[in-house]
Biopython code that builds the backbone (N, CA, C, O; Angstrom):
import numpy as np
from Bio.PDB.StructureBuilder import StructureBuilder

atoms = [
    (1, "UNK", "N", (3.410, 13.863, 48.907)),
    (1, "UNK", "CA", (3.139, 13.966, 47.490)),
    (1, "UNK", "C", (2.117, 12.907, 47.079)),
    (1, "UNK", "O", (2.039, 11.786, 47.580)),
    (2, "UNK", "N", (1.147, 13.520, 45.860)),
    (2, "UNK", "CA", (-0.005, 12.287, 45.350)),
    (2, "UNK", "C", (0.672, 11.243, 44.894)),
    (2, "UNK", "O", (1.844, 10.869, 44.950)),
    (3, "UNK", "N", (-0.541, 10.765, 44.324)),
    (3, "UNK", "CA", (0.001, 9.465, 42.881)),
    (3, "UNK", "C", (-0.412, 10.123, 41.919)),
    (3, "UNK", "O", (-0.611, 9.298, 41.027)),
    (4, "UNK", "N", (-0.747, 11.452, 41.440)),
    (4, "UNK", "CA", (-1.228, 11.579, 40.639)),
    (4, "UNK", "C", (-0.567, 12.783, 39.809)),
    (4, "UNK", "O", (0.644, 12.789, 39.592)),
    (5, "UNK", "N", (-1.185, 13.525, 39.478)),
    (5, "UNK", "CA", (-0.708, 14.710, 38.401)),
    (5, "UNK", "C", (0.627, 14.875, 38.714)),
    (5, "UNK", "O", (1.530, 14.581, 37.931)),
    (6, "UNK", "N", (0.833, 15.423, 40.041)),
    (6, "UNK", "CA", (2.102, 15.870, 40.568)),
    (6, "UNK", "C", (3.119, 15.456, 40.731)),
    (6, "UNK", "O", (4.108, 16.141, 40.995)),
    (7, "UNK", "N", (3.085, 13.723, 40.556)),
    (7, "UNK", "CA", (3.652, 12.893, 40.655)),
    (7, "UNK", "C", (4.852, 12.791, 38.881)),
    (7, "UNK", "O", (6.032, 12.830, 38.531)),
    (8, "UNK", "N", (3.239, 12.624, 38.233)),
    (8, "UNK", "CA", (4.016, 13.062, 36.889)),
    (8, "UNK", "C", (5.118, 13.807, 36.368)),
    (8, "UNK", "O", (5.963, 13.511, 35.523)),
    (9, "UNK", "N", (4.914, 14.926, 37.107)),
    (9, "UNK", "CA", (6.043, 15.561, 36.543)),
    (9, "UNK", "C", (7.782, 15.206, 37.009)),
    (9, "UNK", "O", (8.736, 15.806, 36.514)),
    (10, "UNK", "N", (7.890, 14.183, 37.984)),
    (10, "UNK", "CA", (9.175, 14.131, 38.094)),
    (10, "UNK", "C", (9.730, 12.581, 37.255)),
    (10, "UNK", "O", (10.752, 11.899, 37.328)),
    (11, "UNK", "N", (8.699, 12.515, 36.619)),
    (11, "UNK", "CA", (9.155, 11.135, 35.344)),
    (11, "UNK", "C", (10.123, 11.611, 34.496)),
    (11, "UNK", "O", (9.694, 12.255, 33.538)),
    (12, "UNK", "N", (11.600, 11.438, 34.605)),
    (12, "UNK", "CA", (12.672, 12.114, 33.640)),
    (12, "UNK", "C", (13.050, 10.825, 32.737)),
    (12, "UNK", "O", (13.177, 10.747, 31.515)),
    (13, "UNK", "N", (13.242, 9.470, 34.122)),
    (13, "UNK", "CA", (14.354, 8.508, 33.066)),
    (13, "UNK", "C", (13.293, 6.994, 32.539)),
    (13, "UNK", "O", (12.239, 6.414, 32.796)),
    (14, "UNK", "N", (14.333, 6.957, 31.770)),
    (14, "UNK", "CA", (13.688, 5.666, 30.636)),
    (14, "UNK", "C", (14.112, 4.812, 31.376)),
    (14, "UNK", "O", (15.136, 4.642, 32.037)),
    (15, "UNK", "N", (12.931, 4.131, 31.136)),
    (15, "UNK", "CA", (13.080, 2.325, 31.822)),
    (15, "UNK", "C", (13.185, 1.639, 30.078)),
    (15, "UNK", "O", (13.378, 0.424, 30.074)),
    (16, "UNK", "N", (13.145, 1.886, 29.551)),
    (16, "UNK", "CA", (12.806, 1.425, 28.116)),
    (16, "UNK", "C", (13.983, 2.161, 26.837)),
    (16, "UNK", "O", (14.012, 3.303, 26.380)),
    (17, "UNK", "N", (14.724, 1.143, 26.592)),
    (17, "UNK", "CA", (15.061, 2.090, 24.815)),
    (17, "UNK", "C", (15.262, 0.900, 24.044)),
    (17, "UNK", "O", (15.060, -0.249, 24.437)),
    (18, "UNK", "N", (15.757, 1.328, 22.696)),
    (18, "UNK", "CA", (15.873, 0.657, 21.394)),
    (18, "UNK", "C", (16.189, -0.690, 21.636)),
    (18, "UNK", "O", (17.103, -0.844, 22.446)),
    (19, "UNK", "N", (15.538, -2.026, 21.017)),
    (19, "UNK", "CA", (15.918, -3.202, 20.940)),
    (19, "UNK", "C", (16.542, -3.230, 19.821)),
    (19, "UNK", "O", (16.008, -3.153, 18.715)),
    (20, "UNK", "N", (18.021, -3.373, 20.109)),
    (20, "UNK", "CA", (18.960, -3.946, 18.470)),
    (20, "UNK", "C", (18.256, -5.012, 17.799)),
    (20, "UNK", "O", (18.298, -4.668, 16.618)),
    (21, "UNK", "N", (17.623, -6.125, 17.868)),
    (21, "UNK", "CA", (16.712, -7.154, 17.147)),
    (21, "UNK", "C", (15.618, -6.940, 16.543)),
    (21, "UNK", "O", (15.412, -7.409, 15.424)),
    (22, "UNK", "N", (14.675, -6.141, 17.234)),
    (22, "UNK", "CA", (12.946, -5.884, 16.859)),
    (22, "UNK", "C", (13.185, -4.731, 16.650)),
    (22, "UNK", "O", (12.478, -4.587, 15.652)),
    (23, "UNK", "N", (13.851, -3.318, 16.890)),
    (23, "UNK", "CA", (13.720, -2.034, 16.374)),
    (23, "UNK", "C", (12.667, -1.523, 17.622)),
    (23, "UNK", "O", (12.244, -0.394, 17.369)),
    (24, "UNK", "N", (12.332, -1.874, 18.439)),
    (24, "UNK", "CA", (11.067, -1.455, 19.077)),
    (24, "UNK", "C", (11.593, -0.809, 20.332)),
    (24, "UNK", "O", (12.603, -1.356, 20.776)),
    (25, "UNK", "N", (10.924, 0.735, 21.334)),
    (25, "UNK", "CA", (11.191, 0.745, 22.257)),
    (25, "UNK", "C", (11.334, 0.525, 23.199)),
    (25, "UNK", "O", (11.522, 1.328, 24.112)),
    (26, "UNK", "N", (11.262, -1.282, 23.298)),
    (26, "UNK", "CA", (11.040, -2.333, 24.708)),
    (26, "UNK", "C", (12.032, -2.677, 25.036)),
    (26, "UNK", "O", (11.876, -3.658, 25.762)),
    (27, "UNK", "N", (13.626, -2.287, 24.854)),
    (27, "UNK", "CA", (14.382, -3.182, 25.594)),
    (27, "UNK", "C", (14.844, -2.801, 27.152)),
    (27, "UNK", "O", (15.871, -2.127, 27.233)),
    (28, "UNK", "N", (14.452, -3.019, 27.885)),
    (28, "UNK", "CA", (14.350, -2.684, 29.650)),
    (28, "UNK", "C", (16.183, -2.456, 29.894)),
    (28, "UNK", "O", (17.009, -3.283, 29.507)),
    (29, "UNK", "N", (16.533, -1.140, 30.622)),
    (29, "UNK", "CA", (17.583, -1.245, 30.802)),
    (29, "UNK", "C", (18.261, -1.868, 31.698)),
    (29, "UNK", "O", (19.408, -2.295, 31.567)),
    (30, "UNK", "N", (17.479, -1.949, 32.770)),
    (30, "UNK", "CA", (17.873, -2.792, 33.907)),
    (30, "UNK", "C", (18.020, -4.155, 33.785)),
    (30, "UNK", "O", (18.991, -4.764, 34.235)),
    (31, "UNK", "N", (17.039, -4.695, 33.156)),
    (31, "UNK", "CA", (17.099, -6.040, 33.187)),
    (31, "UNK", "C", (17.522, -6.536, 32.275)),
    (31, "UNK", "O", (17.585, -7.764, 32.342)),
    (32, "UNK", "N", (18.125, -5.723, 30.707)),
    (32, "UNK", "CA", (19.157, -6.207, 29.712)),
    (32, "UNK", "C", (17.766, -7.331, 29.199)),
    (32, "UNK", "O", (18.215, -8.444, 28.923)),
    (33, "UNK", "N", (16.209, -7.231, 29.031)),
    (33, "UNK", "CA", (15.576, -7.666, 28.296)),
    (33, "UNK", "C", (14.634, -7.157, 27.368)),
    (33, "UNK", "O", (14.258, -6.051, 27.758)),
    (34, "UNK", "N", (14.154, -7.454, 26.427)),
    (34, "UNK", "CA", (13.379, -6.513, 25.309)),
    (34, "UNK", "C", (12.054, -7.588, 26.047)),
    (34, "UNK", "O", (12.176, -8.753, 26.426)),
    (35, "UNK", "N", (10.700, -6.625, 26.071)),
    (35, "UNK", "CA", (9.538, -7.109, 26.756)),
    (35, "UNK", "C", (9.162, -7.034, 25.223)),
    (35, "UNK", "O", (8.234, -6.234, 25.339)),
    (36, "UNK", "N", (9.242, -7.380, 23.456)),
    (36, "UNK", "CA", (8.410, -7.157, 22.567)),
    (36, "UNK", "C", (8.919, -8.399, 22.229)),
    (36, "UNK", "O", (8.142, -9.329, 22.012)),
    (37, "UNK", "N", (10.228, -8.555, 22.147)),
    (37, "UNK", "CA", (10.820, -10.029, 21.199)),
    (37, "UNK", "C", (11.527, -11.095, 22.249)),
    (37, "UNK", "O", (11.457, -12.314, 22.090)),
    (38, "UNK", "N", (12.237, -10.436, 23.375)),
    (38, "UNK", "CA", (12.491, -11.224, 24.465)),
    (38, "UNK", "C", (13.829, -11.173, 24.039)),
    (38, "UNK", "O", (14.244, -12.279, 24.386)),
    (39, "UNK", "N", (14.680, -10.636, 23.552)),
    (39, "UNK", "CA", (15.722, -10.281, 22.805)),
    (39, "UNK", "C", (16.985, -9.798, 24.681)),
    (39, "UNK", "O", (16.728, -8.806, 25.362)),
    (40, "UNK", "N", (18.148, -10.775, 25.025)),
    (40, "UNK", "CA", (18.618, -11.499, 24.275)),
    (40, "UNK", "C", (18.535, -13.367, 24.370)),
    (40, "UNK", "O", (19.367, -14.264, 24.239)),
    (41, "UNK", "N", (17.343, -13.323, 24.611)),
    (41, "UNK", "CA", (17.166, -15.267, 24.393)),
    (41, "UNK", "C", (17.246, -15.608, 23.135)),
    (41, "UNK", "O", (16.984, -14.730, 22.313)),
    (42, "UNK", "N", (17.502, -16.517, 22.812)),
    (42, "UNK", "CA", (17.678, -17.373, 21.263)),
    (42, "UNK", "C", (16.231, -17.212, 20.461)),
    (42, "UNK", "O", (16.103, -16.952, 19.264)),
    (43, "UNK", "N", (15.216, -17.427, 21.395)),
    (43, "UNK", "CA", (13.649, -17.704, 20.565)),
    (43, "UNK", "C", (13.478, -16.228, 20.380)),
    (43, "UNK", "O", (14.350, -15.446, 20.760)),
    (44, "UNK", "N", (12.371, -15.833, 19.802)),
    (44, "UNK", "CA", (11.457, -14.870, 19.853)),
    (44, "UNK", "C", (10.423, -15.053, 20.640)),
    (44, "UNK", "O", (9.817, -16.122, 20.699)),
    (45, "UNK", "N", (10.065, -13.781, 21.472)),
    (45, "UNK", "CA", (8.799, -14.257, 22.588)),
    (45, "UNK", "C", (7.791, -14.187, 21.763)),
    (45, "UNK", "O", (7.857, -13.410, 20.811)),
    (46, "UNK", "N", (6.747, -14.928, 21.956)),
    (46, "UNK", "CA", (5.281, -15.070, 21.350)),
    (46, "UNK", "C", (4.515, -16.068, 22.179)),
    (46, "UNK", "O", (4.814, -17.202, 22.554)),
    (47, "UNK", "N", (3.747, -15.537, 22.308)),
    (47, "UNK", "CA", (2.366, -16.248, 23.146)),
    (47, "UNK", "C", (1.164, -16.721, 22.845)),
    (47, "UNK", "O", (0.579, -15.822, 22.242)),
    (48, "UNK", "N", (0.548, -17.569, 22.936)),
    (48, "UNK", "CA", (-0.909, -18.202, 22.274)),
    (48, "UNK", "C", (-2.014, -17.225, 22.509)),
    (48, "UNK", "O", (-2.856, -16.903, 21.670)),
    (49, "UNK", "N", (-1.920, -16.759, 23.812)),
    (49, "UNK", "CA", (-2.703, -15.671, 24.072)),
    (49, "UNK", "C", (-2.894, -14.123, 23.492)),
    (49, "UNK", "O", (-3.801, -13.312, 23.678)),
    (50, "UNK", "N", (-1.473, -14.036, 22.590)),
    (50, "UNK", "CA", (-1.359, -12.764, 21.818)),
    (50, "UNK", "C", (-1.304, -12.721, 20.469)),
    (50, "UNK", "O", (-0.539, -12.069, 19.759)),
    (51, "UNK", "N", (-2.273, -13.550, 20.133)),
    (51, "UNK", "CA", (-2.996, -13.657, 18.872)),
    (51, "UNK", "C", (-2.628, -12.772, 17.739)),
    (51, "UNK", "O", (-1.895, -13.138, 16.820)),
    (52, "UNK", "N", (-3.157, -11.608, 17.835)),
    (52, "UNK", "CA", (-3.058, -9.776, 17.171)),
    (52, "UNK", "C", (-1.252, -9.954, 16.997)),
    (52, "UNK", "O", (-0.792, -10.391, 15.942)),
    (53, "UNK", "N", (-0.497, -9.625, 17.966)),
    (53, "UNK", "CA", (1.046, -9.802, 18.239)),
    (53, "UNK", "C", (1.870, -10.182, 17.068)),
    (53, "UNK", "O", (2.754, -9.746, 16.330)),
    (54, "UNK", "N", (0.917, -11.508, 17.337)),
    (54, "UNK", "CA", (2.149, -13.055, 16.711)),
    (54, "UNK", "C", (1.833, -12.681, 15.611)),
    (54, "UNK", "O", (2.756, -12.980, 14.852)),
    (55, "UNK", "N", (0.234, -11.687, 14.542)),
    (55, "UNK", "CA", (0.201, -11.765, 13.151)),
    (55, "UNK", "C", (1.073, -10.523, 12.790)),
    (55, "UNK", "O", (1.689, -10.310, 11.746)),
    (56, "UNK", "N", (0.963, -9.701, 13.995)),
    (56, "UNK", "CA", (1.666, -8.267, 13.320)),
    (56, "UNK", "C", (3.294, -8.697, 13.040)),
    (56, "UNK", "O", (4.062, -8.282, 12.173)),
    (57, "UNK", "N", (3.471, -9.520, 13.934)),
    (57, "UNK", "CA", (5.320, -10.090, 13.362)),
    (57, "UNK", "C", (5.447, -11.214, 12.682)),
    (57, "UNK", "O", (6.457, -11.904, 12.811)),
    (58, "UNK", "N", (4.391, -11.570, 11.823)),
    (58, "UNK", "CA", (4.596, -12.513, 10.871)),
    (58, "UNK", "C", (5.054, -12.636, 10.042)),
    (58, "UNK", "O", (4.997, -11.585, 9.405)),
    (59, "UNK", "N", (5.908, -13.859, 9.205)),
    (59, "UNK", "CA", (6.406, -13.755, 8.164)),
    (59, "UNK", "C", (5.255, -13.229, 6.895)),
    (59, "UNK", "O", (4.075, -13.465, 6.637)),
    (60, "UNK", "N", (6.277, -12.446, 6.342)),
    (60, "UNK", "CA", (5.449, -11.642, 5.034)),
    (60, "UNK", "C", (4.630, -10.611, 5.516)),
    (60, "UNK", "O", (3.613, -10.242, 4.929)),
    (61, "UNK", "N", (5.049, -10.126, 6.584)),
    (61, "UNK", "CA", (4.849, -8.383, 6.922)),
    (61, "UNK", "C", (5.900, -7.413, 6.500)),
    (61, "UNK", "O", (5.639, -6.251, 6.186)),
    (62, "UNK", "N", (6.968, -7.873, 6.502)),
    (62, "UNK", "CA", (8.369, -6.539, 6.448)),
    (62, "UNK", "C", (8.160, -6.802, 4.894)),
    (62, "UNK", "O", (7.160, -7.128, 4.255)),
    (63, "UNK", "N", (9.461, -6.542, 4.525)),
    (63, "UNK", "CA", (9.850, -6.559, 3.312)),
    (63, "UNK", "C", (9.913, -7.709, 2.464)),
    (63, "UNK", "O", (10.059, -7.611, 1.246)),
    (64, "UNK", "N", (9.819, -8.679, 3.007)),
    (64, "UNK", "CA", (9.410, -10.169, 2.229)),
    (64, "UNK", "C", (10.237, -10.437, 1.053)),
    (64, "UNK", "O", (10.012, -11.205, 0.118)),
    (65, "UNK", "N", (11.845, -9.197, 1.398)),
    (65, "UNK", "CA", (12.606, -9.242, 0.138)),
    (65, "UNK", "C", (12.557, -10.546, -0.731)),
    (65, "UNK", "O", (11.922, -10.620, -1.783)),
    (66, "UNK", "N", (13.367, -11.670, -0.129)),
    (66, "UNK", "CA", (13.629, -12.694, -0.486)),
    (66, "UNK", "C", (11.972, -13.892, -0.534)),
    (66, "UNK", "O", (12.076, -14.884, -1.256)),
    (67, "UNK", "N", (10.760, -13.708, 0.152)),
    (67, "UNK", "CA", (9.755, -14.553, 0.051)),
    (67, "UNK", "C", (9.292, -13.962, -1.744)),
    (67, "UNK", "O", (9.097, -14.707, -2.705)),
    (68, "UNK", "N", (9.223, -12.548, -1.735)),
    (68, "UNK", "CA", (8.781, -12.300, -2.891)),
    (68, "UNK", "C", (9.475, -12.963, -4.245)),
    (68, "UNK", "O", (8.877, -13.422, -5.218)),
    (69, "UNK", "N", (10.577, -12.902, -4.081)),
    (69, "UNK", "CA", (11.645, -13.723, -5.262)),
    (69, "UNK", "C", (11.445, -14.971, -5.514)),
    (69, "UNK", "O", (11.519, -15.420, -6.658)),
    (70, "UNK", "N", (11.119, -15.808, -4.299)),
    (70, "UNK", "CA", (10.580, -16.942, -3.799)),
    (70, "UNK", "C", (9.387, -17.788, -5.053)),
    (70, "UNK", "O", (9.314, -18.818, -5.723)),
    (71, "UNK", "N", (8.678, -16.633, -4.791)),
    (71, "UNK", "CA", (7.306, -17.128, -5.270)),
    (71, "UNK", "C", (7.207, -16.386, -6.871)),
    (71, "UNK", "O", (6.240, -16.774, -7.527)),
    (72, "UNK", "N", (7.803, -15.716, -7.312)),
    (72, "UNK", "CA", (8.196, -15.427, -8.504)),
    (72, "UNK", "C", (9.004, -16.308, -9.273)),
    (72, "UNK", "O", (8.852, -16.373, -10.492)),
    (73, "UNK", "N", (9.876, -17.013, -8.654)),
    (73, "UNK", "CA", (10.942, -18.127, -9.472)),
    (73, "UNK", "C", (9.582, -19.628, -9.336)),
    (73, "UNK", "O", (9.605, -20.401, -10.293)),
    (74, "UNK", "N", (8.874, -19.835, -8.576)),
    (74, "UNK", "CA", (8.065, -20.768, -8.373)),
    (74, "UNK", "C", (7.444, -21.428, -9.543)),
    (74, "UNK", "O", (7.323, -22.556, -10.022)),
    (75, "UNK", "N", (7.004, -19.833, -9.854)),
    (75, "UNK", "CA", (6.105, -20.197, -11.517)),
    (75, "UNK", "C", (6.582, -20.727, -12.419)),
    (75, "UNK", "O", (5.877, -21.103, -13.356)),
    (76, "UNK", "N", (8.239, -20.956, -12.398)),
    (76, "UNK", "CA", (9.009, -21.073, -14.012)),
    (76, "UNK", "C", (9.575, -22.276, -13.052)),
    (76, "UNK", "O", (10.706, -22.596, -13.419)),
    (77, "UNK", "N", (9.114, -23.031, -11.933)),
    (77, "UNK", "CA", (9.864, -24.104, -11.614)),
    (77, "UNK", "C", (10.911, -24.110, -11.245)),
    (77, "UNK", "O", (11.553, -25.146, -11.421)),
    (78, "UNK", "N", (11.548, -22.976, -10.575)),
    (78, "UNK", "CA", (13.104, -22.955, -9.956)),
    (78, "UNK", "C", (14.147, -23.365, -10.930)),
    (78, "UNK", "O", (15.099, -24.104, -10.677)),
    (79, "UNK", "N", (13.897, -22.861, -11.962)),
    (79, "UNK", "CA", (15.155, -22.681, -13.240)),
    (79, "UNK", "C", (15.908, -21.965, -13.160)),
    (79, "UNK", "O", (15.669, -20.761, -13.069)),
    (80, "UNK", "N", (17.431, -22.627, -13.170)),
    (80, "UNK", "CA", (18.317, -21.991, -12.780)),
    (80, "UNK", "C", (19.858, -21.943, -13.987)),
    (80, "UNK", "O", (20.835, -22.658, -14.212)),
    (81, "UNK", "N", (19.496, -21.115, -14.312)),
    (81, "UNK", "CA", (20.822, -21.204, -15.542)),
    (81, "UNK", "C", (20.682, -22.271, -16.273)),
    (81, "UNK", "O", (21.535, -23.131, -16.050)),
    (82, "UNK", "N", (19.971, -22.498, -17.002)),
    (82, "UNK", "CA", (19.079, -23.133, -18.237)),
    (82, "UNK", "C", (19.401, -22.415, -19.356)),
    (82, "UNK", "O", (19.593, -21.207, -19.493)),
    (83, "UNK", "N", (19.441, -23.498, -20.296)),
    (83, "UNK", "CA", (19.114, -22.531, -21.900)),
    (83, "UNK", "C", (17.488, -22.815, -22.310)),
    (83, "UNK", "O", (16.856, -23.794, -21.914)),
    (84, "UNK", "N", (17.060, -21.964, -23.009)),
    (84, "UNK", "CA", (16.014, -22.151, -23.249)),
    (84, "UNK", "C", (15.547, -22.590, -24.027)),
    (84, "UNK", "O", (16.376, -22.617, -24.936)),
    (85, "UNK", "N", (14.221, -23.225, -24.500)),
    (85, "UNK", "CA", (13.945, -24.811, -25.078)),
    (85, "UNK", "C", (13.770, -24.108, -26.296)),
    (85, "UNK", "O", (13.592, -22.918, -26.559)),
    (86, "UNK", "N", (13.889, -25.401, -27.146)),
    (86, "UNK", "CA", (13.927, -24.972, -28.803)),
    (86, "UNK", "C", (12.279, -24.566, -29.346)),
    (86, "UNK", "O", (11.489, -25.496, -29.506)),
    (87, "UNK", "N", (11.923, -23.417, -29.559)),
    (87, "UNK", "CA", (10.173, -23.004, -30.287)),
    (87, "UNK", "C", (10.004, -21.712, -29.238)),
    (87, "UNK", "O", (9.191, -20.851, -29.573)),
    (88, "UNK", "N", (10.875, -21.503, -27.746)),
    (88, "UNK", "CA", (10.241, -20.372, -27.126)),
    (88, "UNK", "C", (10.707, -19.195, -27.565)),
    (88, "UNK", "O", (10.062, -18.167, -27.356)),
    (89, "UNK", "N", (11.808, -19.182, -28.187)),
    (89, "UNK", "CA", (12.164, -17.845, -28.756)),
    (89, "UNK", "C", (12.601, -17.704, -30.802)),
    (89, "UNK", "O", (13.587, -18.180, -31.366)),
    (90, "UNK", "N", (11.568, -16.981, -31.364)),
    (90, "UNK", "CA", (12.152, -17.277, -32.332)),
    (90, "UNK", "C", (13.351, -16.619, -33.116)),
    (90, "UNK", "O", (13.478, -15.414, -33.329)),
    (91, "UNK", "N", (14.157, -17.565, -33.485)),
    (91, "UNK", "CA", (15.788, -17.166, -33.900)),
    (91, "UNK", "C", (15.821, -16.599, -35.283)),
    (91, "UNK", "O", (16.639, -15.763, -35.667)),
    (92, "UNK", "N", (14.605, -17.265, -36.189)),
    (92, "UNK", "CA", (15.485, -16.326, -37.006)),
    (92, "UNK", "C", (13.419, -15.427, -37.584)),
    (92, "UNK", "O", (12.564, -15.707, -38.424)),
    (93, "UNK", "N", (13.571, -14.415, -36.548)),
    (93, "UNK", "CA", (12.473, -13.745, -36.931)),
    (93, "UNK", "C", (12.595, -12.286, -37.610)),
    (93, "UNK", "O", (11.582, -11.680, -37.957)),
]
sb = StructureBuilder()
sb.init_structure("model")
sb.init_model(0)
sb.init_chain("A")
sb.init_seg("    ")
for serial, (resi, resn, name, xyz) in enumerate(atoms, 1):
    if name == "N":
        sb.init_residue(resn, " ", resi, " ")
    sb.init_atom(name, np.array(xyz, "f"), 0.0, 1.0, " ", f" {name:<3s}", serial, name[0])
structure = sb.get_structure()
């Protein structure tokens, strides 16, 4: 048998499925490692050399639920259950 066309067709099984951490189809079954996040080590994999990588999983790509709230409370100075100062609202208008 080739290496080639014919070869193809007897590719049935996954070396690869779902990483519970990154969502991505890299987690290797055999070796119980994700080749995208490195998932299950403590760090996240990232490399100096994978420049492109490290921005696509940067903070303030996903949902930035909580960065967005972040920088919205910023403006008013992280006020937190305050009353509000006497002239900003008028009381008897």
């Amino acid at each position: 048998m080739t290496k080639g066309t014919q070869s193809f067709g007897m590719r049935h099984n996954k070396t690869h499925t779902s990483c519970r951490r990154c969502g991505r189809r890299s987690f290797h079954i055999q070796k119980h490692t994700c080749s995208s996040c490195g998932y299950p080590a403590a760090k996240t994999r990232k490399y100096e050399w994978g420049q492109k990588a490290k921005r696509r999983k940067a903070e303030g790509t996903g949902r930035a639920a909580h960065l967005r709230a972040v920088h919205r409370r910023f403006h008013h100075g992280f006020r937190t259950g305050l009353a509000l100062r006497k002239g900003t609202v008028s009381a008897s208008a």
